[in-house]
VEXTORDREN-581294 format. One record per residue (C-alpha): residue number from 1; chain; x, y, z. Coordinates in steps of 0.2 Angstrom, whole numbers, plus 2048, in hexadecimal, padded with zeros to 3 digits. Each point is the difference from the previous one (the first is absolute). Last residue first. Layout:
<nodes>
{node NUM; A; {X; Y; Z}}
...
</nodes>
This chain:
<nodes>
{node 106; A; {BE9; C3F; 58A}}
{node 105; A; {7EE; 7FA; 7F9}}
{node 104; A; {7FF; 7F6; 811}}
{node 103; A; {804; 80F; 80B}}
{node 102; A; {7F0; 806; 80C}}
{node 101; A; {7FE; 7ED; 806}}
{node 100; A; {810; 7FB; 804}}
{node 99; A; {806; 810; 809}}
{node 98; A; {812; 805; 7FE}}
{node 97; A; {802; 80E; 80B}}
{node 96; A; {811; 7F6; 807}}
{node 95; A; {807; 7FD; 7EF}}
{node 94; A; {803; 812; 7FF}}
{node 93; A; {7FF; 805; 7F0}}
{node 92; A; {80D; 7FB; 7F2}}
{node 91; A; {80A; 808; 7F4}}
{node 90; A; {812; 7FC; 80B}}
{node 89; A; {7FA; 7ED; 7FE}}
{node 88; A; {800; 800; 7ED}}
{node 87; A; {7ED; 7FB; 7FD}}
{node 86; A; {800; 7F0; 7F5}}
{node 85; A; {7ED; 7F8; 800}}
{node 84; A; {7FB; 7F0; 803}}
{node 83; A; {7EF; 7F9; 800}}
{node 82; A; {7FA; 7EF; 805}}
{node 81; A; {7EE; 7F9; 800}}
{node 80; A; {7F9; 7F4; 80A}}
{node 79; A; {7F5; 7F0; 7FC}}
{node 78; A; {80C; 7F3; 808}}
{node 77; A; {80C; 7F3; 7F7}}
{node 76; A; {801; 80A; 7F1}}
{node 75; A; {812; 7FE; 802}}
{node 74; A; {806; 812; 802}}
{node 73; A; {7F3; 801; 80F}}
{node 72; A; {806; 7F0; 807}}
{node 71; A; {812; 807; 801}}
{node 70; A; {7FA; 810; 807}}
{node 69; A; {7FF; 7FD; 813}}
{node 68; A; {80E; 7F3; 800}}
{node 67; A; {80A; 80C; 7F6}}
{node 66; A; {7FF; 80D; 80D}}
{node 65; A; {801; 7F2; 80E}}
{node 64; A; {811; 7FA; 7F8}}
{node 63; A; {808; 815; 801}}
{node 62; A; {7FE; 801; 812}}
{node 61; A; {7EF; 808; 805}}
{node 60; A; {7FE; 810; 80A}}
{node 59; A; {7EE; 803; 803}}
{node 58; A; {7F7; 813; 801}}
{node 57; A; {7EE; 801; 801}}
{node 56; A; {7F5; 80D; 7F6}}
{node 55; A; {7F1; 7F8; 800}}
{node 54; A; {803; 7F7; 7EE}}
{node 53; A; {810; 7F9; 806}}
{node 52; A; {812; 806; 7FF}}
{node 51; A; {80C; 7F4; 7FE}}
{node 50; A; {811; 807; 801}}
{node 49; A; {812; 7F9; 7FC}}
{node 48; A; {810; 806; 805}}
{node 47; A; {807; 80E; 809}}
{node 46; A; {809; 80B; 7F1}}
{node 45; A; {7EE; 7FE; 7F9}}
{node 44; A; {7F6; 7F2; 7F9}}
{node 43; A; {7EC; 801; 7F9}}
{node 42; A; {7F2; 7F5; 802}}
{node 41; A; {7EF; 804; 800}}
{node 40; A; {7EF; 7F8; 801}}
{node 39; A; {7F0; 804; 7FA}}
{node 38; A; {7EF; 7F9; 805}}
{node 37; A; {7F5; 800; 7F0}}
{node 36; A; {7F5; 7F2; 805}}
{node 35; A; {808; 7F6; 7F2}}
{node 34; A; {811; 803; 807}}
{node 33; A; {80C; 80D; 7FD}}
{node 32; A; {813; 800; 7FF}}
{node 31; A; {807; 80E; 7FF}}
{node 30; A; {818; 801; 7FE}}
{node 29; A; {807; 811; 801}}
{node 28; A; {812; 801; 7F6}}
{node 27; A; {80D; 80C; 802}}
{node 26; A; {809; 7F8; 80F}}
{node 25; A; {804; 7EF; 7F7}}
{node 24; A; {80D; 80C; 7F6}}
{node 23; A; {7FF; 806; 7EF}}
{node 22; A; {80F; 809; 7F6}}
{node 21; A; {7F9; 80B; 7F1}}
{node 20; A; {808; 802; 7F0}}
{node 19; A; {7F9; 7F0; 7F6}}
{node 18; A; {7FC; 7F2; 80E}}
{node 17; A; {80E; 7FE; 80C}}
{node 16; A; {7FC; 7F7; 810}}
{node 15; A; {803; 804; 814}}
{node 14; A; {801; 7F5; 80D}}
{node 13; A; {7F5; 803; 80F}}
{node 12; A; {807; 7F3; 80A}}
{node 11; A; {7F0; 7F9; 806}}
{node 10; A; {7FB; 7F6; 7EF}}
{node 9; A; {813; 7F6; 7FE}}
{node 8; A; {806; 7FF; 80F}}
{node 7; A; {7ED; 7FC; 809}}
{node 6; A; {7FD; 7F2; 7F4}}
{node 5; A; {810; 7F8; 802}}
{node 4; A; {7FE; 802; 814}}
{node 3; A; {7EE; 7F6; 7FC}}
{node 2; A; {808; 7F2; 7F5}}
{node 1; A; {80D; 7FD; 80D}}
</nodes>
């Protein structure tokens, strides 16, 4: 129950108002980096979820694996850092190119 609640709510891509803009969950890019300085990126589309790893590969997690990844993170639990930055979907670059290593400043 708690998992289907989870995906409502985080997979729907809902949209917020903040000021004049309208956000969606597509206009964020999630990083999280480890102490080794391995990055990892999630983002969500009109498909879903992606998971792209440092190598360039591609996952489709459901919304409760996201938070499962990054949970821990936003608790101090593990020494990783977390970054998100807004980019409205229709700005971005193909998140196909995306290569962990080259965009950690992005």
């Amino acid at each position: 129950m708690l998992s289907r609640a989870l995906e409502k709510t985080i997979g729907e891509g809902r949209s917020y108002q903040s000021g004049n803009k309208t956000m969606k969950n597509t206009d964020y890019i999630i990083y999280m980096t480890t102490k080794h300085g391995r990055t990892w990126k999630w983002l969500k589309d009109k498909t879903g979820w992606k998971q792209i790893g440092p190598e360039g590969q591609t996952h489709h997690p459901t919304a409760e694996q996201v938070l499962n990844h990054l949970l821990p993170a936003c608790a101090n639990i593990k020494p990783i850092t977390l970054k998100v930055v807004y980019k409205p979907h229709k700005e971005r670059r193909s998140h196909t190119s995306w290569e962990g290593k080259k965009s950690q400043g992005d």
